[in-house]
N, C-alpha and C positions, 0 to 999 in steps of 0.2 A: 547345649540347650536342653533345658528338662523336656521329658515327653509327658503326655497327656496319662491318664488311667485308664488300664478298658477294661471293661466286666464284660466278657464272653457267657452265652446263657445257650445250654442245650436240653432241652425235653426228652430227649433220645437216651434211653438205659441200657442201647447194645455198645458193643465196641465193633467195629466198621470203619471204613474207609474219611466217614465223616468226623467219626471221632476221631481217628487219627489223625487227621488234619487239624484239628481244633490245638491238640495240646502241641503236638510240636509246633505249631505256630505260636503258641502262647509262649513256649519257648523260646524260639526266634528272637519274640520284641522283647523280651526279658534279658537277651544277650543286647539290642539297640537299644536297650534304658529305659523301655515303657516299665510302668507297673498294671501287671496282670493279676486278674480274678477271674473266677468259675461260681457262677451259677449252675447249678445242674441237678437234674431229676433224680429224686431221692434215692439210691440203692443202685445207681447205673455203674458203668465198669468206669467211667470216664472220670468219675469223682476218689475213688479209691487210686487211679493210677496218678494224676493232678498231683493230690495231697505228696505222691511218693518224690515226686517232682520238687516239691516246698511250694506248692503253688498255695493260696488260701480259698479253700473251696466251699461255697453256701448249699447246703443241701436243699431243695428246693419240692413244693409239689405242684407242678405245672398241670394238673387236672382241672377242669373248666369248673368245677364244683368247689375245688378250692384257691380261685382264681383272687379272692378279695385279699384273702392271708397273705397270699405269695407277693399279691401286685404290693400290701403293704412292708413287707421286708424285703424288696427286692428296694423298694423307697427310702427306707432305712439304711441297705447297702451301698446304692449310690450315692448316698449324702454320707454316711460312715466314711467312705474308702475314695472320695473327692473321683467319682467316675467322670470323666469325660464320654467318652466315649462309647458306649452299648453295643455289642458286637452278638445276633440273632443266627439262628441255624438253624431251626424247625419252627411248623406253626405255632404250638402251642406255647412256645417261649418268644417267639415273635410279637404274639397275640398282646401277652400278659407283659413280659419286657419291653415292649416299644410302647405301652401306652403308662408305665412307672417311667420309660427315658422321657417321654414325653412331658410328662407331668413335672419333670426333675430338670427339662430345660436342658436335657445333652442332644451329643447328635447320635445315631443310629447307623449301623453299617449292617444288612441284612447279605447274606449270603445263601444261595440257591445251590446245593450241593445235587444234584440229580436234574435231570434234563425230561422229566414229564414233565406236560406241560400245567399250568396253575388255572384255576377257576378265574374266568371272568366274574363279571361286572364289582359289585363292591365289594367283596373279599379282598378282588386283587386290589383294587383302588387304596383301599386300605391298608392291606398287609405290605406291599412294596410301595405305597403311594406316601401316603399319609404317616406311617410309622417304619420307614427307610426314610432317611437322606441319601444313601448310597444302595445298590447293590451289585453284589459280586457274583458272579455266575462263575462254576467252574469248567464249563466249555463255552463257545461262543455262539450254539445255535442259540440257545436258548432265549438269549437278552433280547432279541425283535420282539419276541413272544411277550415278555415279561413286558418291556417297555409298553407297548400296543396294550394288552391287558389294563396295567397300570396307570397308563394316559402320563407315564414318567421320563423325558429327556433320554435318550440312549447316551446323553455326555453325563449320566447320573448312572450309570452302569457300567462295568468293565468283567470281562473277564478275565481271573487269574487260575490258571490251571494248577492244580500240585505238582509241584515238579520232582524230579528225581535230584534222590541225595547222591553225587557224582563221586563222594567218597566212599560210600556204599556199595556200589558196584563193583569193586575190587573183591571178587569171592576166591577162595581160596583151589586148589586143587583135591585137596584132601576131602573137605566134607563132603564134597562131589563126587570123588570115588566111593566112597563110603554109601552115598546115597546112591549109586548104580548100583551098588554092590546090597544093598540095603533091598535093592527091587531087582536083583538078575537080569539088569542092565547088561544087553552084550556091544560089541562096537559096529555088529551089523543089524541092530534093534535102528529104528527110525521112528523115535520117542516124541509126541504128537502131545500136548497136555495145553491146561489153564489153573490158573489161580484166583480164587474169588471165597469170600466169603457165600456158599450157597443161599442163595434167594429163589425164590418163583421163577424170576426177570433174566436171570444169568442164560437160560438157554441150556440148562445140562442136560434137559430132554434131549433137544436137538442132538446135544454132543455123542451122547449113549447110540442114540438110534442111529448116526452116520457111523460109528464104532460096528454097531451091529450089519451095517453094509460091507465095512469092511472088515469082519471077523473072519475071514479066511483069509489073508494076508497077516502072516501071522509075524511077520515085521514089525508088524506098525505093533507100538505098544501106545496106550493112551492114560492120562493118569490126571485125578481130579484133584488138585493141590487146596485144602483151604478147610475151614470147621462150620460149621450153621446148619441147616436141616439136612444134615445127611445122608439120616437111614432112607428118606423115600427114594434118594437115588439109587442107594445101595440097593435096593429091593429092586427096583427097572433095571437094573444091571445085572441082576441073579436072574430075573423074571427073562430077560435077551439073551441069559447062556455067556454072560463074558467073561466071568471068572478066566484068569491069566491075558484078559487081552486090557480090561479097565482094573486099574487100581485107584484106591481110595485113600491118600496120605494121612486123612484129618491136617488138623491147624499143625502148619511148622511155622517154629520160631523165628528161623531165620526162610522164609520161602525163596531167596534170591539164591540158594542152591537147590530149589528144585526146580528151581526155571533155566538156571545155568545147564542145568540137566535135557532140558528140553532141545529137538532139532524145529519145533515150530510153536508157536505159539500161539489158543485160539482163545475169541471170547467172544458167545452168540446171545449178546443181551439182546434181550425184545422189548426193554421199555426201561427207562430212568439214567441209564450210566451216560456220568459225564465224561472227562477223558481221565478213561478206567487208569489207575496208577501201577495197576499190574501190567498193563500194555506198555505203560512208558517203562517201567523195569525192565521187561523182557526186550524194547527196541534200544534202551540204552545196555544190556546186555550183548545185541547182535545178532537177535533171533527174529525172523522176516514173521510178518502177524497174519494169520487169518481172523476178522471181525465180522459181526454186521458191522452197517452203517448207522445203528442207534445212534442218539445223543452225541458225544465228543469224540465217538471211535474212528468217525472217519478221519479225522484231526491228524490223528498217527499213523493210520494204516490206510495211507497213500494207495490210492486200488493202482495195481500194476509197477510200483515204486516200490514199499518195504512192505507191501503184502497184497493180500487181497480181499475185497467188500462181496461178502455174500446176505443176501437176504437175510433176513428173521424168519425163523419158523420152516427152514430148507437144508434137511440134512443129507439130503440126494447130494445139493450145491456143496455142501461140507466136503463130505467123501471124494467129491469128484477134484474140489481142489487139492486134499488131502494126499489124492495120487499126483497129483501134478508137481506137488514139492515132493514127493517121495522120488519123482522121474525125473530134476531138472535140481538138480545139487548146486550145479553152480550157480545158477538163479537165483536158488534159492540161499545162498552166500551174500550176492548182491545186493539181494533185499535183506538182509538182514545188518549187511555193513549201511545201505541208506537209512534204517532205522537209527540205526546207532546217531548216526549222524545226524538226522534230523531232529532226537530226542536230546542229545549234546546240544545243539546249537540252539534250538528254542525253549526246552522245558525242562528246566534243573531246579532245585532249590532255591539256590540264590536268586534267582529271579520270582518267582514267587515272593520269599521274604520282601525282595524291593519293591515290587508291586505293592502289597498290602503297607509298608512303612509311606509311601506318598499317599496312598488313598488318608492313613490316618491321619497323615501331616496335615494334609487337604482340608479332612474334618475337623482337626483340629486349631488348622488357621480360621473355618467359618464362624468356630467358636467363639472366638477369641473376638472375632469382626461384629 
């Protein structure tokens, strides 16, 4: 059976977790026989790696000022490239793309990649009401919110989580020693770390100032895995005296050995993360998590199961659990074998890909009806 066409459109010029999601999903339905296309914000990282892909990518400027041009070439595109389907991932391509899919008589698939929550009255009405048939949430708090905002059916929502590549997980020994050996990793070091693209929201205050509680346990090593506004950490980290207790990796290519490197795993978002895909890495790796409860984190990090939920904004709570894995090994094994387990059995790859392949089936039977 032939499949349908989707033009996927993002306004976002970072490369991020949502981007990430975008192309290899475009990849995915390209191995199920969809034909994919990219819309996206002129100059962004997402359009140059697409292209490398073979993908056919529309440069795009999704500025509200130049909203007439794009809404017309984006109308040209869809009728070019026989789109069915319209697949949304930020406002302002939301805004501008769902009212071309509209106009072009497709259906719309909007996806909510972070877990703050969306403006009422007619923004939301509009943006998931009116210009979504579908939307996909990538954790499950979110969708009450969105639905209730929206005034849109929760059977017109689903969450699909990004799931871990279960082939991916397979890291080798060698880069790992390397990377111990890389950071003077010893085997009585009790290596405490996160992986993130730094933001505002990630929480690496918190993380620094519970480091800084614990900088006299000079065990514990902590280390900030990930690239994005670094120096101002790096500067609160000079400014706290942690030289040799925080290191700063920058962006690694492959992060699943610096996580395999890790004996716990933390991430203290205070606002947007859905279920962080660095958490599902690190609990299908077998390392027990410390989260807040933001957005989708509690999803994975089972409080008292495969890790533990401490507030946002409480590096006191950090530190204090931080000893409690430092003190209780075997505990801390447990939880890190129930992560594995729980991130195996509900959130892989393949289950993602089949999720969004019925949603599009879905919109692509309405079409057709």
């Amino acid at each position: 059976m032939k499949k349908t066409h989707i033009l996927h459109l993002e306004a976002s010029t970072g490369w991020g977790g949502q981007e990430m999601r975008i192309l290899k999903e475009m990849q995915a339905m390209t191995a199920l026989g969809y034909k994919v296309y990219l819309g996206v914000m002129r100059g962004g990282v997402l359009a140059k790696r697409a292209r490398a892909c073979g993908f056919e990518v529309e440069e795009l400027d999704f500025r509200k000022s130049r909203w007439i041009q794009t809404f017309m070439r984006l109308v040209w595109m869809i009728q070019r490239c026989h789109i069915g389907i319209v697949h949304t991932h930020s406002s302002l391509d939301a805004w501008i793309g769902g009212l071309a899919a509209r106009f072009c008589r497709v259906s719309i698939v909007r996806t909510r990649h972070i877990s703050a929550p969306i403006r009422g009255g007619v923004n939301a009405w509009i943006l998931y009401g009116l210009l979504a048939d579908f939307v996909v949430g990538t954790c499950s708090t979110i969708l009450p919110h969105i639905a209730a905002k929206a005034r849109k059916s929760l059977s017109k929502c689903q969450c699909v989580v990004t799931g871990i590549d279960v082939a991916r997980l397979r890291v080798d020994d060698a880069p790992v020693k390397a990377f111990q050996k890389q950071w003077a990793l010893k085997q009585d070091h009790f290596v405490v770390g996160t992986v993130c693209v730094m933001r505002s929201w990630k929480g690496l205050f918190d993380l620094l100032e519970a480091a800084y509680l614990l900088r006299n346990k000079r065990e514990i090593k902590w280390f900030v895995i990930g690239g994005g506004h670094e120096q101002i950490y790096r500067q609160r980290a000079r400014t706290l005296g942690l030289d040799g207790v925080v290191s700063f990796t920058g962006h690694l290519e492959e992060p699943l050995v610096g996580i395999q490197a890790l004996d716990l795993f933390v991430l203290l978002s205070t606002s947007n993360e859905g279920v962080s895909q660095a958490s599902l890495q690190a609990a299908g790796l077998g390392k027990p998590l410390l989260t807040t409860p933001t957005g989708g984190l509690s999803e994975i990090c089972i409080h008292g199961v495969t890790g533990f939920l401490v507030p946002a904004l409480s590096p006191q709570d950090v530190a204090d659990r931080v000893l409690w894995f430092l003190d209780h090994p075997e505990e801390r094994r447990k939880m890190g074998l129930s992560a594995r387990d729980l991130a195996l059995k509900y959130y892989t790859w393949d289950q993602t890909v089949s999720a969004m392949d019925r949603i599009y089936d879905t919109m692509e039977c309405q079409l057709k009806n």
